[in-house]
Structure formats: structure tokens, C-alpha cells
Backbone of each chain as ProteinMPNN parsed JSONL, in Angstrom:
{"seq_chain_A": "XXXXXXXXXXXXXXXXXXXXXXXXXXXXXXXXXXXXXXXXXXXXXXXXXXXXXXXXXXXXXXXXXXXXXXXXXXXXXXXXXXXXXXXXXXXXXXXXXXX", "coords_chain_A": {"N_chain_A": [[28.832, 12.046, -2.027], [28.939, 14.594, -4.223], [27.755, 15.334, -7.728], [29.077, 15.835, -10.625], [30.295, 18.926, -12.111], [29.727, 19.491, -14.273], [27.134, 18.018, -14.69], [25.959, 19.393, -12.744], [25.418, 21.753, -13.897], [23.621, 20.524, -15.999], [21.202, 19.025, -14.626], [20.076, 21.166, -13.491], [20.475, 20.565, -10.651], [21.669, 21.04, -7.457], [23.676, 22.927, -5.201], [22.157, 22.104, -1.93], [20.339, 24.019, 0.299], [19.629, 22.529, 2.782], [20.501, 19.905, 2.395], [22.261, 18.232, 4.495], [20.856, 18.46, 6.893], [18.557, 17.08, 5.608], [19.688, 14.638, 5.111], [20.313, 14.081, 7.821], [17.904, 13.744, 8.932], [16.609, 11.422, 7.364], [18.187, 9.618, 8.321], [17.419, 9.493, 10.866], [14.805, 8.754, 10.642], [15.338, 6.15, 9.378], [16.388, 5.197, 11.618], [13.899, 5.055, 13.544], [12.032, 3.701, 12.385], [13.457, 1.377, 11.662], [13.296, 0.398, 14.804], [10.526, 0.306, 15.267], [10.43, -2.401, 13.608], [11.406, -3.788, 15.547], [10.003, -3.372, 17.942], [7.599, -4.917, 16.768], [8.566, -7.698, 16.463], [9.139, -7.649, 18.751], [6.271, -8.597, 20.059], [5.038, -6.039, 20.766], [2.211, -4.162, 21.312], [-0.46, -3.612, 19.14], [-1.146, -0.95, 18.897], [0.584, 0.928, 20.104], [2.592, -0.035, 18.232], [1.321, 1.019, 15.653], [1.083, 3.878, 16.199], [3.459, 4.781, 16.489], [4.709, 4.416, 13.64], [2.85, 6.175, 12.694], [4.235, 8.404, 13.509], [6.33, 8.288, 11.976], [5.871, 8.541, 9.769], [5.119, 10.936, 9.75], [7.23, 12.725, 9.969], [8.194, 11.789, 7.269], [6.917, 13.141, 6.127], [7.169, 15.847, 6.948], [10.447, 15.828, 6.033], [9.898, 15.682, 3.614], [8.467, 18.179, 2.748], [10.633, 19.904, 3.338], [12.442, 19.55, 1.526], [10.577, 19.679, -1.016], [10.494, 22.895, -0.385], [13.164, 23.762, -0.61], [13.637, 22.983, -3.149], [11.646, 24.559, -4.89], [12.387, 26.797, -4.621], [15.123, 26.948, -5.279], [15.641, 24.873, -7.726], [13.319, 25.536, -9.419], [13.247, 27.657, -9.661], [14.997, 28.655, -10.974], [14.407, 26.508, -13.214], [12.139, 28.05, -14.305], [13.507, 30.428, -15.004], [15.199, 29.571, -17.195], [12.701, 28.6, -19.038], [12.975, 25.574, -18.607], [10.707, 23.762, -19.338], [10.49, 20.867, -18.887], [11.228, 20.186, -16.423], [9.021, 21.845, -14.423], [6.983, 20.42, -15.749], [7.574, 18.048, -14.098], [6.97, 18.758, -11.737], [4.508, 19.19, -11.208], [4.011, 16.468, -11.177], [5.17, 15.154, -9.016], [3.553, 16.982, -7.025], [1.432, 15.957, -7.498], [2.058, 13.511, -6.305], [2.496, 13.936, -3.446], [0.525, 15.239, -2.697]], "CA_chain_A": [[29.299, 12.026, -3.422], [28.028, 15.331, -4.996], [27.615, 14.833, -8.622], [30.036, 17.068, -11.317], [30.07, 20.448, -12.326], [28.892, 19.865, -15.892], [26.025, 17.528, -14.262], [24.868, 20.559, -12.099], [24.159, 22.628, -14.828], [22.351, 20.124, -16.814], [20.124, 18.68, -14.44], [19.753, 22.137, -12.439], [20.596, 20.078, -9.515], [22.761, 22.616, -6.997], [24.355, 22.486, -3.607], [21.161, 21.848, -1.417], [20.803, 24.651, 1.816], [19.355, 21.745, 3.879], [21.424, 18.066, 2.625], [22.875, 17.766, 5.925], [19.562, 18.783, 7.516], [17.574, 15.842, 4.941], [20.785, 13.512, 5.45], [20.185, 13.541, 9.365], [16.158, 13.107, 9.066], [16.483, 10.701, 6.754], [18.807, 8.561, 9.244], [16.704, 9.388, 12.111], [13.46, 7.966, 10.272], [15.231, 5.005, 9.228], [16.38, 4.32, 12.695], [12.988, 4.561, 13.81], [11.401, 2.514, 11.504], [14.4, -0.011, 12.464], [13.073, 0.348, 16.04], [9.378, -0.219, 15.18], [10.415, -3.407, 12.883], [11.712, -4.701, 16.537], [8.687, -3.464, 18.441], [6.71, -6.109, 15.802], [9.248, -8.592, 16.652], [8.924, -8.24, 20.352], [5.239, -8.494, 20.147], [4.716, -5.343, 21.638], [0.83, -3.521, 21.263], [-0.405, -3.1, 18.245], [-1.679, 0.721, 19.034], [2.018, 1.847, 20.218], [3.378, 0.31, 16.897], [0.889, 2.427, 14.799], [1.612, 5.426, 17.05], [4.915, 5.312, 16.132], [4.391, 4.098, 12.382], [2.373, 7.522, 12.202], [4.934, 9.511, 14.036], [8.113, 8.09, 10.926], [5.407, 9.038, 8.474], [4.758, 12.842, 9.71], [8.91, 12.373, 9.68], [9.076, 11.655, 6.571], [6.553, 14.418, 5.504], [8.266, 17.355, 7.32], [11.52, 16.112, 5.301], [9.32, 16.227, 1.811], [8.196, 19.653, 2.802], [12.154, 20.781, 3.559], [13.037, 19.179, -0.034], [9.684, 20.801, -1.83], [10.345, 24.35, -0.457], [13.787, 23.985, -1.303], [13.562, 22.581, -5.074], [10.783, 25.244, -4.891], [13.431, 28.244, -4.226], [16.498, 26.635, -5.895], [15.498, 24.231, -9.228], [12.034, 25.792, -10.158], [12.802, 29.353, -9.87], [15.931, 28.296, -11.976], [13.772, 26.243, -14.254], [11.14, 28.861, -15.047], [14.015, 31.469, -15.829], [15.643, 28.932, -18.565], [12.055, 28.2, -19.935], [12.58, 23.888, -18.859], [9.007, 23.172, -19.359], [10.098, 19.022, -18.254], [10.931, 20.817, -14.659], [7.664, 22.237, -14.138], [5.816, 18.886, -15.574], [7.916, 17.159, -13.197], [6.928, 19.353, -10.601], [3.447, 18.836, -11.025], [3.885, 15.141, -10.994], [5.296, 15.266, -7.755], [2.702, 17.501, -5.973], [0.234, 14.57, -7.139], [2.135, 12.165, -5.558], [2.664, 14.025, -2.127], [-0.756, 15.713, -1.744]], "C_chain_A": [[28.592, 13.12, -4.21], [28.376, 14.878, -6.563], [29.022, 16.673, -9.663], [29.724, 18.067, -11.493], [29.086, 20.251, -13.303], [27.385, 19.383, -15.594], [25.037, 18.297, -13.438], [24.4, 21.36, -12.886], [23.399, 22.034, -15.55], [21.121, 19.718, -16.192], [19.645, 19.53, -13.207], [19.79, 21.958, -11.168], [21.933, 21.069, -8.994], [23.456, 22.09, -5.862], [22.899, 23.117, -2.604], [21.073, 23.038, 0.021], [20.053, 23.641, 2.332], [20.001, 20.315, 3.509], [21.864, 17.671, 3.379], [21.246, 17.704, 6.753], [18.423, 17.084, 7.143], [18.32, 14.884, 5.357], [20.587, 12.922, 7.192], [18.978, 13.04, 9.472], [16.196, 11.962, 8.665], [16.895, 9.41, 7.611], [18.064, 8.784, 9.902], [15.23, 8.471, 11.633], [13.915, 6.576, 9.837], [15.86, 4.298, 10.583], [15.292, 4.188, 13.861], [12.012, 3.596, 13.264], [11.981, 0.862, 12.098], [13.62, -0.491, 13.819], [11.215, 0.036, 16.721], [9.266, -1.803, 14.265], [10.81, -4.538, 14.853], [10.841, -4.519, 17.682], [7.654, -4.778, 17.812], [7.171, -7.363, 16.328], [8.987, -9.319, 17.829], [7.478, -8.471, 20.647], [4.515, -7.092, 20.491], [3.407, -4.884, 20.868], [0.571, -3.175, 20.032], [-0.798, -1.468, 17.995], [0.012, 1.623, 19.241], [2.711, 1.908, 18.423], [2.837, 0.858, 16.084], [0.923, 3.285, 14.773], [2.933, 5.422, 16.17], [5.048, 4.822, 14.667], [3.9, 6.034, 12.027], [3.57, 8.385, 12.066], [5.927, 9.069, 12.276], [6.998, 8.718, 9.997], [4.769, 10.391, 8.193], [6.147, 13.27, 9.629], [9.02, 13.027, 8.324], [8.185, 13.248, 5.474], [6.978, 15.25, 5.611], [9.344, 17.044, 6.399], [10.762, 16.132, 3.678], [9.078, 17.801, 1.92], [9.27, 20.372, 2.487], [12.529, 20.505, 1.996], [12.104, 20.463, -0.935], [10.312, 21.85, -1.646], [12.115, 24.9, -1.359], [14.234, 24.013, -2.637], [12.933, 23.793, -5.318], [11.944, 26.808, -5.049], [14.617, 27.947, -5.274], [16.272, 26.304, -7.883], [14.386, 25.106, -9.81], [12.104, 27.24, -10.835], [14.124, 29.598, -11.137], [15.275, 27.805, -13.49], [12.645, 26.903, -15.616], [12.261, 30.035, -15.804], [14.667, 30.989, -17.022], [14.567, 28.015, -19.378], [12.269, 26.71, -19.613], [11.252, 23.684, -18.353], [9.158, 21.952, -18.715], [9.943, 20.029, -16.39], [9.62, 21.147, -14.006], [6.448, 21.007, -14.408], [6.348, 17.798, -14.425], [7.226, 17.359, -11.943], [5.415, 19.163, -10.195], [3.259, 17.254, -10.264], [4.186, 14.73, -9.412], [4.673, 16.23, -6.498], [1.37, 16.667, -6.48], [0.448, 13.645, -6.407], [2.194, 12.484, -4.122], [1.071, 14.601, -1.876], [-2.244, 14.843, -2.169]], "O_chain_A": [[27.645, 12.74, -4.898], [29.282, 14.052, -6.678], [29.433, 17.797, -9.372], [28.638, 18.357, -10.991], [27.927, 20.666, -13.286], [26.446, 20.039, -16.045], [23.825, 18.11, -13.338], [23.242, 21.774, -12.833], [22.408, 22.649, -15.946], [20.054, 19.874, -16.786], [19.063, 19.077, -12.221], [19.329, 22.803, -10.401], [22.811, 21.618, -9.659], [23.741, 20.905, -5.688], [22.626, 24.316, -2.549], [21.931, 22.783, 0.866], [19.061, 24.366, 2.408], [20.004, 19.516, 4.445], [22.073, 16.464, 3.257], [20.754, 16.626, 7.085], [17.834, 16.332, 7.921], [17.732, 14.076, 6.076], [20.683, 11.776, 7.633], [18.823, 11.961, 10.045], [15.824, 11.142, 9.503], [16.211, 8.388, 7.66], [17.327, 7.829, 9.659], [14.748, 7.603, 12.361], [13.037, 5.713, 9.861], [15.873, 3.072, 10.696], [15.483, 3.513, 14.873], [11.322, 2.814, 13.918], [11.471, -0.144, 12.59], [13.331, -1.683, 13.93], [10.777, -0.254, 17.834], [8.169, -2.361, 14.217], [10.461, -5.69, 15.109], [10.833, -5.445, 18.495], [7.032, -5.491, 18.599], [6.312, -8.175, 16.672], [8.764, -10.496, 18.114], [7.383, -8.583, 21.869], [3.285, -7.129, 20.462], [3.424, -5.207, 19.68], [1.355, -2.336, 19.59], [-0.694, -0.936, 16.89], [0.407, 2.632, 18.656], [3.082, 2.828, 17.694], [3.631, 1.472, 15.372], [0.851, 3.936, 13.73], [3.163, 6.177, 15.225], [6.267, 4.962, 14.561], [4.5, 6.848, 11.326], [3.949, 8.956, 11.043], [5.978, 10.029, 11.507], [7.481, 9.647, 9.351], [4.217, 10.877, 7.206], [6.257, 14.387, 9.124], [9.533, 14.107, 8.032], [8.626, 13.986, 4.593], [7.374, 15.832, 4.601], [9.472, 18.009, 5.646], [11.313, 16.683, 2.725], [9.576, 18.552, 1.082], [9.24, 21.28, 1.656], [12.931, 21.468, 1.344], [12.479, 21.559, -1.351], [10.939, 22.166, -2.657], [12.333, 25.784, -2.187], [14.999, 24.822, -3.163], [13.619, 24.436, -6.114], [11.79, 27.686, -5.898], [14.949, 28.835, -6.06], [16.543, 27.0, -8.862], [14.666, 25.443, -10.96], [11.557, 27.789, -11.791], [14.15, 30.501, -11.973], [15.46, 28.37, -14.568], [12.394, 26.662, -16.797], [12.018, 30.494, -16.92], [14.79, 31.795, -17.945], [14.897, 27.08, -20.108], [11.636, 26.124, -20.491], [10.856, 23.488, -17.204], [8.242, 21.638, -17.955], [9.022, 20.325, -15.628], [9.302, 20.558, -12.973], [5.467, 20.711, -13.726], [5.652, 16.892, -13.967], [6.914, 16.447, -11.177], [5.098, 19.001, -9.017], [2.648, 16.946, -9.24], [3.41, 14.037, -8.754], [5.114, 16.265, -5.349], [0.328, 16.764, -5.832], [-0.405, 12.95, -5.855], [1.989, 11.531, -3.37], [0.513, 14.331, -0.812], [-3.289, 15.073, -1.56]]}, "seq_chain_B": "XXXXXXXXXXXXXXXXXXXXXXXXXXXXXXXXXXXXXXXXXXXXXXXXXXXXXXXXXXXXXXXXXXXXXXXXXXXXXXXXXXXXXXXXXXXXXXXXXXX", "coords_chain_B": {"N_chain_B": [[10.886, 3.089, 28.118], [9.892, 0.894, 27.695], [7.328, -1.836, 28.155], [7.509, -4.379, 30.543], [7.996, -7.881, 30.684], [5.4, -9.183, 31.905], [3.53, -7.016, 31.721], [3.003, -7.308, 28.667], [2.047, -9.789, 28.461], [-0.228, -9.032, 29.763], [-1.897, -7.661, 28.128], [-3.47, -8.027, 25.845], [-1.889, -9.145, 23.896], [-1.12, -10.945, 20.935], [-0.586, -14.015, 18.957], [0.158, -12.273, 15.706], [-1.877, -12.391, 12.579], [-0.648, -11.355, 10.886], [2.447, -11.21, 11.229], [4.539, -11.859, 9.951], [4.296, -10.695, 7.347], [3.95, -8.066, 7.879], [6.762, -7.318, 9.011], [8.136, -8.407, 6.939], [7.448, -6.018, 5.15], [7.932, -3.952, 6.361], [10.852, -3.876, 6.444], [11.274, -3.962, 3.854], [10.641, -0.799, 3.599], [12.286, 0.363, 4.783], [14.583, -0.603, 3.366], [14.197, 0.554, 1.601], [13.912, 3.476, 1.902], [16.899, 3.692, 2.731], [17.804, 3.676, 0.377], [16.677, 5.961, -0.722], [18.436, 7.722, 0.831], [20.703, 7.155, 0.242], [20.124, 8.409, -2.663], [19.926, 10.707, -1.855], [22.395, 11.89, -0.788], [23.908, 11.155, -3.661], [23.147, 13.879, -4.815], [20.69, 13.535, -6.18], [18.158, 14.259, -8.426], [15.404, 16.409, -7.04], [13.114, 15.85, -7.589], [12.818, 13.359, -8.406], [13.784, 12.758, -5.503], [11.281, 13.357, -3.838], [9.16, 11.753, -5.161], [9.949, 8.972, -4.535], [9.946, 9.121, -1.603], [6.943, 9.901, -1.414], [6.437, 7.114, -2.368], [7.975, 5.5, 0.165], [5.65, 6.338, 1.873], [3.579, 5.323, 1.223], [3.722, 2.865, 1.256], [3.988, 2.641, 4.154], [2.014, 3.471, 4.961], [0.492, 1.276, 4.09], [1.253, -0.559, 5.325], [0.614, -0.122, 8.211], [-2.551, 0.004, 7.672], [-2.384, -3.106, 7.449], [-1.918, -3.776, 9.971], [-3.936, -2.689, 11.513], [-6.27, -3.618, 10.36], [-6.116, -6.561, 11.376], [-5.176, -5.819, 14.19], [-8.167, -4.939, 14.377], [-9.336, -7.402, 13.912], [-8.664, -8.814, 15.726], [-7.234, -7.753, 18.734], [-8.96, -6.059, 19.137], [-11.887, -6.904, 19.587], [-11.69, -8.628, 21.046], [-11.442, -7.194, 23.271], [-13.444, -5.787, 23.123], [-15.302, -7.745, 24.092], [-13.926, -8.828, 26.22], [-14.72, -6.4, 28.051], [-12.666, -4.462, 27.873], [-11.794, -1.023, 28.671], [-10.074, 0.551, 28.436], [-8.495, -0.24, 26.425], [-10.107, 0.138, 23.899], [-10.052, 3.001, 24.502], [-7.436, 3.442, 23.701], [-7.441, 2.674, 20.733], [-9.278, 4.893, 19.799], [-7.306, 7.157, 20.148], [-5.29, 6.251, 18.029], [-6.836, 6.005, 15.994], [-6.858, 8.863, 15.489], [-4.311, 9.507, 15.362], [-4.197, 8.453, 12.856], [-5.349, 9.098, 10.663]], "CA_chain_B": [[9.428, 3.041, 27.691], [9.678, -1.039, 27.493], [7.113, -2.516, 28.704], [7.899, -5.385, 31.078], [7.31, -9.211, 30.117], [4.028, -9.416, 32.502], [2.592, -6.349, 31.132], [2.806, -8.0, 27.293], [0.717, -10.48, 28.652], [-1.463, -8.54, 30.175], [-2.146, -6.722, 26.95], [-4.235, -8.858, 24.651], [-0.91, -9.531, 22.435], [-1.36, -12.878, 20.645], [-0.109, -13.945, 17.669], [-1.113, -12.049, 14.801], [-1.981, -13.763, 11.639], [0.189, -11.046, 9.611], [3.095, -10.274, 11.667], [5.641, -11.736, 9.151], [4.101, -9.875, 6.274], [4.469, -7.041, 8.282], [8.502, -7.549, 9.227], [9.204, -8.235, 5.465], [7.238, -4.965, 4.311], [8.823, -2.897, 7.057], [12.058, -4.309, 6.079], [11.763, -3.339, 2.798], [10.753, 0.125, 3.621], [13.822, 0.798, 5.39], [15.553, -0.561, 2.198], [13.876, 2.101, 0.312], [14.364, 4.371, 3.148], [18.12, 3.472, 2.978], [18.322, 4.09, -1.116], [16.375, 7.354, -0.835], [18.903, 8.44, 1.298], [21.773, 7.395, -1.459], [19.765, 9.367, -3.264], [19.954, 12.339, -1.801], [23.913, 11.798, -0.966], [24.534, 11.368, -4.375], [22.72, 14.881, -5.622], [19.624, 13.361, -7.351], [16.935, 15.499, -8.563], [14.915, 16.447, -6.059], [11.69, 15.972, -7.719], [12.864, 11.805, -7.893], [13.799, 12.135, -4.272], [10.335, 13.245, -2.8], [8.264, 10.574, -5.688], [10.373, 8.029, -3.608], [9.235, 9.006, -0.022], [6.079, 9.61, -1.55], [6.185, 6.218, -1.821], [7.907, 4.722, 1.08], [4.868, 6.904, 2.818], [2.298, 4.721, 0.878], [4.138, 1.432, 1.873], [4.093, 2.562, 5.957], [0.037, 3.678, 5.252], [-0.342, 0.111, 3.723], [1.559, -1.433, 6.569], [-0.662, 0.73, 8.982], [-3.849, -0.963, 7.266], [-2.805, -4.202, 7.489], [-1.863, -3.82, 11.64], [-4.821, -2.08, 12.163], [-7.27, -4.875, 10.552], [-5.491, -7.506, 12.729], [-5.852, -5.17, 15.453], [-9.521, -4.595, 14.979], [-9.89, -8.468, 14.055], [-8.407, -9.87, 16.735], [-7.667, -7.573, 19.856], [-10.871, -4.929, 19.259], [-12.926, -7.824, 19.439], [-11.198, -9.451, 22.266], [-11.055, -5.821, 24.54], [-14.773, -5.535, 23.599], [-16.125, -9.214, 24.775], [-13.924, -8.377, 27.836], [-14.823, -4.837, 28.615], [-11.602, -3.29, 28.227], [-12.27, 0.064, 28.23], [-8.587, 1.001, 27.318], [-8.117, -0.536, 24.615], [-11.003, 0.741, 23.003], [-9.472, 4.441, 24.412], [-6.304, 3.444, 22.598], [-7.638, 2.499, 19.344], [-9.556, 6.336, 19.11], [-6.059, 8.028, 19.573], [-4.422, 5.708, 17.043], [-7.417, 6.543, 14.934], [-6.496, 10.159, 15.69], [-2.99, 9.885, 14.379], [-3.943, 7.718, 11.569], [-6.581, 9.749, 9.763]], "C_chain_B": [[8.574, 1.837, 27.65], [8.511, -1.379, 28.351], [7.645, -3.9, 29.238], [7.385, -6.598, 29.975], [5.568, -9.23, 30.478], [3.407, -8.303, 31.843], [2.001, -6.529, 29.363], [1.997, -8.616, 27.495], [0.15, -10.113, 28.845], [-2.434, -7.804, 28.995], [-2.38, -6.81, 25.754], [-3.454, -8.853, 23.835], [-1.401, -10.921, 22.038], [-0.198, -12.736, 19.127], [-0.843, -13.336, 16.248], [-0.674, -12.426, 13.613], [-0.994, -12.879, 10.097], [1.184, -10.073, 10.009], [4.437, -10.474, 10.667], [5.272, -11.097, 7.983], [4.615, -8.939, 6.643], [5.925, -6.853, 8.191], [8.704, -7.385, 7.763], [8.694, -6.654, 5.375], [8.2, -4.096, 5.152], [10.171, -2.963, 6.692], [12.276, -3.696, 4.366], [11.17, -1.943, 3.043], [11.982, 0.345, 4.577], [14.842, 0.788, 4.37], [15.16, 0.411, 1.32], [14.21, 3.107, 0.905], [15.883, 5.008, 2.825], [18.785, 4.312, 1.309], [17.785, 5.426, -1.485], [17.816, 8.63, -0.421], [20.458, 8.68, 0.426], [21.422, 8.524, -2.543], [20.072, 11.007, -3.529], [21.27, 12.723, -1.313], [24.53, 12.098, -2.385], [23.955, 12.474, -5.572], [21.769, 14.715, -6.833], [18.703, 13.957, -7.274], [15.935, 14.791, -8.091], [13.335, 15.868, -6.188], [11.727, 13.961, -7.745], [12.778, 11.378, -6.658], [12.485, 11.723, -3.5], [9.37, 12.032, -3.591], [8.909, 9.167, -4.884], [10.035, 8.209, -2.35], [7.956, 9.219, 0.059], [5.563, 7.575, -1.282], [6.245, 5.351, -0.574], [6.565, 5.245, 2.075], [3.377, 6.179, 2.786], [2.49, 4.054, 1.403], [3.763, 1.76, 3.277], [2.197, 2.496, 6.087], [-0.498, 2.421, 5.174], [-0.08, -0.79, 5.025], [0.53, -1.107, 8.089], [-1.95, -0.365, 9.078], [-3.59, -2.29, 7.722], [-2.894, -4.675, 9.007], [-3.142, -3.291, 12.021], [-6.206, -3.178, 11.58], [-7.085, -5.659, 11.563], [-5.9, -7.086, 14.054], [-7.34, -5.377, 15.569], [-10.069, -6.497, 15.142], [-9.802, -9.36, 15.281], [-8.609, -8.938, 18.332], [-8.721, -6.525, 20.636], [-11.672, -6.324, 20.253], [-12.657, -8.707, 20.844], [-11.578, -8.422, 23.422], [-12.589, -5.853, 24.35], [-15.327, -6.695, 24.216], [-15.442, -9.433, 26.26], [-13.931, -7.014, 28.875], [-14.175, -4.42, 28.85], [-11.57, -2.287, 27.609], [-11.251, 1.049, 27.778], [-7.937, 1.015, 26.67], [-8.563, 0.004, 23.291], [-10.259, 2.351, 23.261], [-8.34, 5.258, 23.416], [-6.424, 3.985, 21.425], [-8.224, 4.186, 19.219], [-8.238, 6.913, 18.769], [-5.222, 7.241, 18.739], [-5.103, 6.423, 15.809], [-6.616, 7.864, 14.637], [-4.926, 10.367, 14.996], [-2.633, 9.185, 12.98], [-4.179, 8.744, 10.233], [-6.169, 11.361, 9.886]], "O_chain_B": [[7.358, 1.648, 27.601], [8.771, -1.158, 29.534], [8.227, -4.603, 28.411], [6.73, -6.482, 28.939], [4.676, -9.276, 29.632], [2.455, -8.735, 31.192], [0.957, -6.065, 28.904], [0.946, -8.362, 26.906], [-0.811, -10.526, 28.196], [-3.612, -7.494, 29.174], [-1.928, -6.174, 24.802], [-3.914, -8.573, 22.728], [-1.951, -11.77, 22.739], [0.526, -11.894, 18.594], [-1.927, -13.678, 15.776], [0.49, -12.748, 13.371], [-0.734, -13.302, 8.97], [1.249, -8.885, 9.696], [5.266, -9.575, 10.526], [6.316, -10.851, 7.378], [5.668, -8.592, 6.109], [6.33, -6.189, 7.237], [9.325, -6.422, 7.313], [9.635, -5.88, 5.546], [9.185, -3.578, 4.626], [10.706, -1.855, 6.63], [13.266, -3.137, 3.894], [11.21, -1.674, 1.843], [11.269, 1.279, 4.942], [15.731, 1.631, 4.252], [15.819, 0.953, 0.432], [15.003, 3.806, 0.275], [16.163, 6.199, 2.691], [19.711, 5.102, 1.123], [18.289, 6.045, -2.422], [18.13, 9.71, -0.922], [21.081, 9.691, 0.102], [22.197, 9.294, -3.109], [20.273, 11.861, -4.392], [21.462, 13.938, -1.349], [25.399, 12.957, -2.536], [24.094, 12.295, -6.782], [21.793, 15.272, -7.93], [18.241, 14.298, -6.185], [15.523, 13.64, -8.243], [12.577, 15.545, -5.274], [10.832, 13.311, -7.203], [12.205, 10.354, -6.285], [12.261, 10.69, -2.869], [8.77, 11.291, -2.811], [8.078, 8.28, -4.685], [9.738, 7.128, -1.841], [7.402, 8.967, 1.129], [4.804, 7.008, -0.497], [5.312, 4.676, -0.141], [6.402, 4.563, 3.087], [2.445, 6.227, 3.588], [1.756, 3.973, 2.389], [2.995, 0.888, 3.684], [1.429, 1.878, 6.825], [-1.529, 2.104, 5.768], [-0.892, -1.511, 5.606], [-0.093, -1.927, 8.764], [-2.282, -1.163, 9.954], [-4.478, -2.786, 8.415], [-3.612, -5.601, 9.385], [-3.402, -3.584, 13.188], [-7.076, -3.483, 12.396], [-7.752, -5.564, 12.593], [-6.655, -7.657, 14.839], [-7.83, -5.875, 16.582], [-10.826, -6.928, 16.011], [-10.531, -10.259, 15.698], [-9.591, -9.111, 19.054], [-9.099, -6.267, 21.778], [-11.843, -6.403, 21.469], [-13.511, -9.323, 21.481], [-12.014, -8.878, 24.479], [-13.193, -5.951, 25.418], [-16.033, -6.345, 25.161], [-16.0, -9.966, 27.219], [-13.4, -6.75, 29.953], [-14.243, -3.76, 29.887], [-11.399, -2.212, 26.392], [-11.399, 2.023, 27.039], [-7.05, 1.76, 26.253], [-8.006, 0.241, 22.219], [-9.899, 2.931, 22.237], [-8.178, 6.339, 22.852], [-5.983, 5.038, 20.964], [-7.527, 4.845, 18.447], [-7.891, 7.173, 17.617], [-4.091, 7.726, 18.755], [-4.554, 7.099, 14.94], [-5.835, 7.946, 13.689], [-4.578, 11.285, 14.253], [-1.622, 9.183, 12.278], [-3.492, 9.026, 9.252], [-6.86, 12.218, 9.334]]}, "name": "protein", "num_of_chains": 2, "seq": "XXXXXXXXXXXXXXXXXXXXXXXXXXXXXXXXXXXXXXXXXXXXXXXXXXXXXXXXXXXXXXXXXXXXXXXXXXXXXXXXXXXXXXXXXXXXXXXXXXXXXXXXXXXXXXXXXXXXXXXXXXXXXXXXXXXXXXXXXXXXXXXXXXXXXXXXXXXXXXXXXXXXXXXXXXXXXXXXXXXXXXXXXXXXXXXXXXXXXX"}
């Protein structure tokens, strides 16, 4: 469902070069997650299911990275040339919450 | 990758005292998982998407913690009073992909 025209220019939101790319990670981490909720289930080790707990959550970092660099290239470099100061406080806010 | 039935047993599983906590939390990170990914279907700014996998990334760290007390309370403690020396091998490389 991309969002309207008029809605892309207001909230500098664009056509993404990786949304298919995030769209597939995104499924792949939630069908591992799925697949460690039934590791728990089956009893299995608690060292495998943290192994693989880690692994969805270096997952889900590589797909924050692919988002960052792209917002980073697309919205920011957009944001700084039309002066939106919120963009840039946003932007902060969200490299507190990932690093 | 399954381990068999006999090797479960063999493999200081027991019951642990917070495996349905676990199940729900995992369960609801998948549902956040699931609405991130609406998210990013339906062209929401980007800087909302990653403060959302920021979080589901806290939720998996907290879920982490609480498997890995359990772990140390119950089958650390069990692998050390019966000198299993691969359990303890385990737990370093879990460390290793925790930290």
C-alpha cells in the first residue's frame, strides 16, 4: 500500500531503493523468531535458543542499518536541503535508540 | 538439525520456571515484528520504522536475560555439580554472541 502523492511530499517519505529487500528480511526474521518460539516449546537447549535469539537480533540490525543508510541518502539529504529541522531531531532520536 | 527425543534428555532440559513468560514475550515480539513490517508496506517514516525494531531488539535482549538466568540458575549449576564440561563450553560461545 504505498501512501499518496501529496503524502510523499509532506512527510519526505519516497519510493524506498531497498522495500522489497526490508520486506523479505523482515519476513525472514519473523519466521525465525516463529521457529525459536517452537524451539521453547519443544524444550529444546537453552544455549541453541539464545544462539539463535542472537542470530534474529544481528537480523534485525543489518535491516536497521539498510533503512538508516537509506533514510540517510534519501529523507535527510532531502530534509537538510528544505531546512526540516523536526527531520534531523528525529534523526538524532533514532541514532539514540539504535546505538 | 533436530535433535532426537533421547538426546533432549540427555541434555539437562527440565522445566524451566519461565518458559511461559518467555512464549508470551516472544509471541508478542513477532506481533511487533509483524506490525513493523505493516509499517514499512504502508510507506511509514523511516525514522518510526527503525524506533520500532529498536525496540523489538530490546524485547529479544530482555527475553535473552531472562533464558539466560534460568539457564545459569538451573542447568549451569546442574552441568557444574556434574562435570559437564560442554555445557560450560556452550554457555562461553552463547556468551560470545550475546555480549
Amino acid at each position: 500500500m504505498e501512501p499518496m502523492e501529496e503524502e510523499i511530499e509532506q512527510k519526505h517519505t519516497h519510493g524506498h531503493a531497498h522495500t522489497t529487500a526490508v520486506l523479505n528480511r523482515l519476513s525472514r526474521a519473523i519466521g525465525h523468531l516463529e521457529s525459536v518460539k517452537r524451539m521453547v516449546e519443544n524444550g529444546r537447549d537453552c544455549s541453541d535458543v539464545l544462539i539463535q535469539i542472537a542470530a534474529v537480533r544481528g537480523a534485525l540490525n543489518s535491516i536497521s542499518r539498510v533503512i538508516l543508510k537509506d533514510h540517510m541518502e534519501h529523507c535527510i539529504v532531502h530534509a537538510i536541503e528544505e531546512g526540516d529541522q523536526e527531520a534531523l531531531e528525529e534523526l538524532n532520536l533514532v541514532i539514540d535508540k539504535l546505538l
